[in-house]
C-alpha positions in Angstrom: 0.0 0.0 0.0 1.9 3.5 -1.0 1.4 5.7 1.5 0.7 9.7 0.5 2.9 12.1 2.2 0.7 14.9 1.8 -0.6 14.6 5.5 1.2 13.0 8.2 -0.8 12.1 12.1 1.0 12.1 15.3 0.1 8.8 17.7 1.0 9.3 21.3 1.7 6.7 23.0 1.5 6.0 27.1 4.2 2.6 26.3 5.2 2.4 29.8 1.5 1.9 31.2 1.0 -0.6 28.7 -1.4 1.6 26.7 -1.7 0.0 23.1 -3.4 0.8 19.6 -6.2 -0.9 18.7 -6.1 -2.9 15.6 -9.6 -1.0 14.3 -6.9 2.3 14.6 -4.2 0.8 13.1 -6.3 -0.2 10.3 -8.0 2.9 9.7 -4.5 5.4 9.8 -2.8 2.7 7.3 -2.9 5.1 4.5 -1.4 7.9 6.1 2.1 8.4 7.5 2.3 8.0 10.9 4.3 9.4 13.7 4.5 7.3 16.7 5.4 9.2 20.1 5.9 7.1 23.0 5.7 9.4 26.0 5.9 9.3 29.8 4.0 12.0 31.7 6.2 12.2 35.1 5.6 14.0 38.1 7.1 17.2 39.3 10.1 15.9 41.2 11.0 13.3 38.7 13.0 15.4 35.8 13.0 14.4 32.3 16.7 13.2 32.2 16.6 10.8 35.2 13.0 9.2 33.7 15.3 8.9 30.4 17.8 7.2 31.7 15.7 5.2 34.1 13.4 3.5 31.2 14.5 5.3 28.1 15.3 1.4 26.6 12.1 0.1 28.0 10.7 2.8 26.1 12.8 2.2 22.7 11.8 -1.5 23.2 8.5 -1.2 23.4 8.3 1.6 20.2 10.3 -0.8 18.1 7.4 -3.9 18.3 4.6 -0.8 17.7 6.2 0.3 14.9 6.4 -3.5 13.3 2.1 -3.7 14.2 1.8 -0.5 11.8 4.6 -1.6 9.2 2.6 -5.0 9.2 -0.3 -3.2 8.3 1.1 -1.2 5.1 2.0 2.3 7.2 5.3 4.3 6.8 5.6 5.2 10.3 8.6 6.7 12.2 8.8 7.2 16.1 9.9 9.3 19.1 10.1 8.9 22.7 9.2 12.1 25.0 9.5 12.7 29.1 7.5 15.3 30.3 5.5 17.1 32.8 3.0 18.4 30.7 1.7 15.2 28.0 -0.8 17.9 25.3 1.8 20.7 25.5 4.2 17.6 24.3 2.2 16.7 21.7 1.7 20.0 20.1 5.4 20.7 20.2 6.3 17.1 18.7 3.5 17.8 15.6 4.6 21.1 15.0 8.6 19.6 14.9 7.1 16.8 12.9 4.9 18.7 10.4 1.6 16.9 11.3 -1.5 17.7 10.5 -2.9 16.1 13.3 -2.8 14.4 17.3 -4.7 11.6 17.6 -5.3 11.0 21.4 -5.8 7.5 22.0 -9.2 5.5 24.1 -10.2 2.0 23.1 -11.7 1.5 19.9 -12.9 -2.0 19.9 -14.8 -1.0 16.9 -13.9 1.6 13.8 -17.3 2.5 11.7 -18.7 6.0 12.0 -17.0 9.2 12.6 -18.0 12.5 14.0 -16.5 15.3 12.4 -16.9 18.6 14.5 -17.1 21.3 12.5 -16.5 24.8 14.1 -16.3 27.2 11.1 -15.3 27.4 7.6 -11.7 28.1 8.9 -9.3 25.0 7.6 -12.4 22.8 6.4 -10.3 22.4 3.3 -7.5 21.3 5.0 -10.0 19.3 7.3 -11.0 17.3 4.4 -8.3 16.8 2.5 -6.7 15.1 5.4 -9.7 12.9 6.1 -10.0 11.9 2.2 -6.2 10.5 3.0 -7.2 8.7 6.1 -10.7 7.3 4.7 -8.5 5.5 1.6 -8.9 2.0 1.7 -11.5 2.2 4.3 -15.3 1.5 4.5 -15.6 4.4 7.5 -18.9 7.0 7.6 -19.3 10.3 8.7 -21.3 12.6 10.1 -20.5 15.9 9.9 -21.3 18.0 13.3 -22.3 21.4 14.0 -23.8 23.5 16.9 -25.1 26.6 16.5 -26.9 28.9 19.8 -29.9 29.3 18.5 -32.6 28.4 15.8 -32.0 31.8 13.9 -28.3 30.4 13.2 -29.7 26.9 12.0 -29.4 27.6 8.2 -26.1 29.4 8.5 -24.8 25.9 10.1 -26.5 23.7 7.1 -24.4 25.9 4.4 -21.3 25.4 6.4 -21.6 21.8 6.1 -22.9 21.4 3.0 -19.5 23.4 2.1 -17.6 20.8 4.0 -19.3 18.0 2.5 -18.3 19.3 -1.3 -14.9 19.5 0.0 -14.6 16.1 0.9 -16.5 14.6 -2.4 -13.4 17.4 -4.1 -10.9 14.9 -2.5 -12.3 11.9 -3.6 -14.8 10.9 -0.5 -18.1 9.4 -2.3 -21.4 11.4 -1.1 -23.1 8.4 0.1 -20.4 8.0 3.3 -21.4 11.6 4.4 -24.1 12.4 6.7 -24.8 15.5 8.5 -26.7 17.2 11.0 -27.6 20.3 13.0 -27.9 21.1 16.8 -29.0 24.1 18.8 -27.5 23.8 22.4 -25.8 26.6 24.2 -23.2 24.3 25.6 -20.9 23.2 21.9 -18.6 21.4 24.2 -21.2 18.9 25.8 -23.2 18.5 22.6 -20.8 16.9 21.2 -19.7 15.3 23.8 -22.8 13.5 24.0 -23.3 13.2 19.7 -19.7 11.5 19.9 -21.2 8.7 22.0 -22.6 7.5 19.1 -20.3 7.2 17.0 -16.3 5.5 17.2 -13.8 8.8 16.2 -14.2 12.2 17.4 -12.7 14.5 15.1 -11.8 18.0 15.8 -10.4 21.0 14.1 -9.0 24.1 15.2 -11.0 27.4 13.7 -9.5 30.3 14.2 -6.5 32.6 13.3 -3.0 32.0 12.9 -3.0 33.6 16.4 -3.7 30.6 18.0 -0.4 28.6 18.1 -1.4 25.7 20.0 -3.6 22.1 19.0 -4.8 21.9 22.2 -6.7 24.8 24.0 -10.2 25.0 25.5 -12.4 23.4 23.4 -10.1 21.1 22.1 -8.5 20.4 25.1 -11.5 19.6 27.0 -12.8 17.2 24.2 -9.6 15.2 24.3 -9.8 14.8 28.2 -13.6 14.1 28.7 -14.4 11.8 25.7 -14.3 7.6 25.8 -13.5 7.6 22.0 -10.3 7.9 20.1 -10.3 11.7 19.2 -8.4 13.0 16.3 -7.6 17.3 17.1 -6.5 18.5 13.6 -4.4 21.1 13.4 -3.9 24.4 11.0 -1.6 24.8 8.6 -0.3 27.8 10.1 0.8 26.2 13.6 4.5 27.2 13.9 7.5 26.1 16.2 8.0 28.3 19.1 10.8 27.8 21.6 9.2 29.4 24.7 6.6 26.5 23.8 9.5 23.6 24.3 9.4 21.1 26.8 12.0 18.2 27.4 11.7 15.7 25.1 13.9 12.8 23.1 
């Protein structure tokens, strides 16, 4: 399987509490390069360079067989190992160094049919689905487009926006029949769809506003990849950049 280097997803990795991928994942990201980051969040009196030296080979060891489960599989994957006090501002620092487009935070997925896509705004919806259209090759995967709007006055405003992401991802290739959509009103985005994403297997989330905001993971985001049980992919913008008062200690 030739893998497209257009988009590349980072998968952290918790290798040391013997937190795995799920085959359904493994399956689903073969078409897409993947970067796996095996990690260790320590706490504050533990530094980095003592947890390094401590279990930096377990860590190796155990990166090494879950890089031969996504080779199996067809996947041009490559890996890093990372100690750190803070795991999300870790991530986002290893996918900006790593040019990916995305984070995909890790729960069980003991099945891989339907995805939610959360749309927020028309901001990066192209991007959005151009990365998708790579990850949905050689897949069988749904989606359903997601989007929550205050009130009912805002309800057709939020059927054009996803219409306009729908036609982005037939652009890249995505037939019309695996897209479904829908419309909310609720006051509280966040726990909408928290609660839609219970019925489906992925949680997909984009960033949506300005190149101003540097980071994958902040409010909305964040709190999405913390309080859901389902894999969630946070995709971020193009114009994320590398910024050294951002680094943490990583290897």
């Amino acid at each position: 399987m030739s893998a497209q280097r257009d988009h590349r997803v980072l998968v952290p990795v918790d290798v040391l509490e013997g937190q795995s991928v799920p085959r359904t994942i493994v399956d689903a990201f073969a078409s897409i390069p993947v970067v796996l980051l095996g990690y260790r969040e320590l706490p504050d009196q533990t530094g980095p360079d003592q947890a390094r030296e401590q279990y930096g080979d377990r860590v190796q060891a155990e990166l090494a067989e879950l890089r031969t489960v996504f080779e199996d599989a067809g996947c041009d994957v490559t890996s890093r190992s990372a100690f750190t006090h803070d795991r999300l501002k870790t991530f986002e620092r290893v996918a900006v160094d790593e040019s990916c487009d995305a984070v995909l935070v890790l729960n069980p997925a003991p099945v891989l049919e339907t995805v939610l896509v959360a749309i927020r705004s028309d901001v990066n919806v192209e991007h959005i689905a151009g990365l998708l259209g790579t990850i949905l090759t050689d897949t069988a995967l749904e989606l359903m487009l997601f989007h929550v709007v205050s009130d009912e006055t805002a309800r057709d405003g939020g059927v054009e926006l996803l219409e306009a992401a729908r036609s982005e991802l037939v652009a890249v290739g995505v037939d019309t029949g695996r897209i479904d959509s829908r419309v909310v009103v609720d006051d509280s985005p966040t726990d909408a769809i928290l609660e839609a994403a219970t019925e489906h297997d992925l949680l997909v989330a984009g960033e949506s506003r300005p190149s101003i905001r540097r980071f994958v993971f902040r409010d909305r985001a964040e709190r999405l990849a913390r309080r859901t049980v389902d894999p969630v992919l946070v995709i971020r913008g193009e114009y994320l950049e590398s910024d050294e008062e951002d680094a943490v200690d990583d290897g």
